[in-house]
N, C-alpha and C positions, 0 to 999 in steps of 0.2 A: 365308431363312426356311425352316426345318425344320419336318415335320409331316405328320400323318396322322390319321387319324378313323374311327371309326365306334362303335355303339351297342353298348354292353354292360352287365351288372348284375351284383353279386357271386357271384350262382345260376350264372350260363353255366359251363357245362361247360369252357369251354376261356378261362376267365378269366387264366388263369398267362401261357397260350399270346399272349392278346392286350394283355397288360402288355409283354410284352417284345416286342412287337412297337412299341409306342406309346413303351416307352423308347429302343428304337434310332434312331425316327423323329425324336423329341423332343428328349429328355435325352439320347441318347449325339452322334447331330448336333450337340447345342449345344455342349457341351465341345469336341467335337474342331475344333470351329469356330474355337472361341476362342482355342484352345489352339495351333491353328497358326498363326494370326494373330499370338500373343505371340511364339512362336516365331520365326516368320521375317521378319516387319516387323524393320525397322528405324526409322522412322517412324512412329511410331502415332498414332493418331484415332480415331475412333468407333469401337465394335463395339455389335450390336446382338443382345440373344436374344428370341424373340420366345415368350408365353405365350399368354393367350387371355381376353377381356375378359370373359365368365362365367366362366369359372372363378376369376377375381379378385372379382369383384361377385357370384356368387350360385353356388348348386351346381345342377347338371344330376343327379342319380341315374342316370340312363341311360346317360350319359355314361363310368363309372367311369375303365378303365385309361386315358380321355384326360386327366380329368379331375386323375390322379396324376401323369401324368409330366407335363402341364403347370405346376403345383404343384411337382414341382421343378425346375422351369426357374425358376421366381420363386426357389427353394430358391437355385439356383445364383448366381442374379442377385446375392442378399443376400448371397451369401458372397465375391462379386467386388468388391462394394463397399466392404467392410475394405481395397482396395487391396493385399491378402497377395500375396506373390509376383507383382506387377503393375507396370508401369513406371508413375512418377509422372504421365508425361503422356496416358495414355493415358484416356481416358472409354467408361464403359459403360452403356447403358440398355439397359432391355426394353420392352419394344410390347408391349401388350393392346392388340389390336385386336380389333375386331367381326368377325364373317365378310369371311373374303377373297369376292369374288365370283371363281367359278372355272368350271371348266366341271364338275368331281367335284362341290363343293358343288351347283349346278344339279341334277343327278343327285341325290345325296345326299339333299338336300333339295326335293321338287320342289313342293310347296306352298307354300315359306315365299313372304315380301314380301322378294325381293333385290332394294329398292329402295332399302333401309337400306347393304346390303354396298360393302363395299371394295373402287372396282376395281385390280387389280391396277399399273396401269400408272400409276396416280395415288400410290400407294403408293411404287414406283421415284422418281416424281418426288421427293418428299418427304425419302427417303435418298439422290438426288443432293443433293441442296439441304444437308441437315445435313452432307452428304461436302464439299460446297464453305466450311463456315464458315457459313450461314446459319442462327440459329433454331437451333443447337445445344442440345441435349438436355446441362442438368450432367451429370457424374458419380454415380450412382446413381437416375436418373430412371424412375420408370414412367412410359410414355408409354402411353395409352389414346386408340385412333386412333380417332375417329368417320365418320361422311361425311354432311355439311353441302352440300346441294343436287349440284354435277357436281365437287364438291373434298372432299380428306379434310382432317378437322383438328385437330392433337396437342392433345392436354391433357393440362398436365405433373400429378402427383399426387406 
């Protein structure tokens, strides 16, 4: 999972500057992710791009150049799900997930209630789990991850 953050608005001076910075992080990670996974598997399964579960469900304005290059990630997501140029067996979803809980977010955010957030290592659990056959995610799935008491939990959309 690819990704980076921080606060900005169409006004900031060095908005260009932090578009391309949120698309290298974002959308050029997610391509080249995927892209060499098609590449060089021979067996394929799951792959997964991961957006961000505001930015699906509502808009942040402060937010901006996170807010676009995560938007096209979902951009991308849809245009992998025509199956173009993709091998027949292979499945792909994207995760809107809620805040990762991290040690940056913690920083980042030091007010919020990170009582909601995702911790990271329950999240690994969950893509072993769909990596072994379990609870797989169809082909074209948004998956929007919640966290439900000390477990995270998919909801297909």
């Amino acid at each position: 999972m690819a990704g980076d953050f921080f606060h900005d608005k169409i006004s900031d001076e060095n908005i260009v500057d932090n578009y391309h910075r949120q698309s290298d992080a974002n959308v050029v990670s997610s391509i080249l992710g995927i892209s060499l996974k098609f590449i060089t598997l021979c067996q394929l399964d799951i792959s997964h791009l991961t957006s961000a579960s505001h930015v699906y469900h509502r808009q942040t304005p402060a937010d901006l150049t996170y807010n676009v290059a995560k938007s096209a990630v979902l951009s991308l997501a849809t245009q992998l799900y025509t199956r173009t140029g993709l091998p027949q067996d292979c499945t792909v979803a994207t995760l809107i997930p809620d805040t990762f809980d991290t040690e940056q977010n913690r920083k980042t955010f030091p007010d919020a209630d990170s009582s909601k957030w995702l911790p990271v290592p329950k999240i690994a659990e969950l893509l072993r789990s769909w990596a072994e056959g379990n609870d797989t995610p169809k082909h074209g799935s948004l998956v929007r991850i919640l966290r439900k008491g000390d477990k995270v939990a998919p909801e297909y959309q």
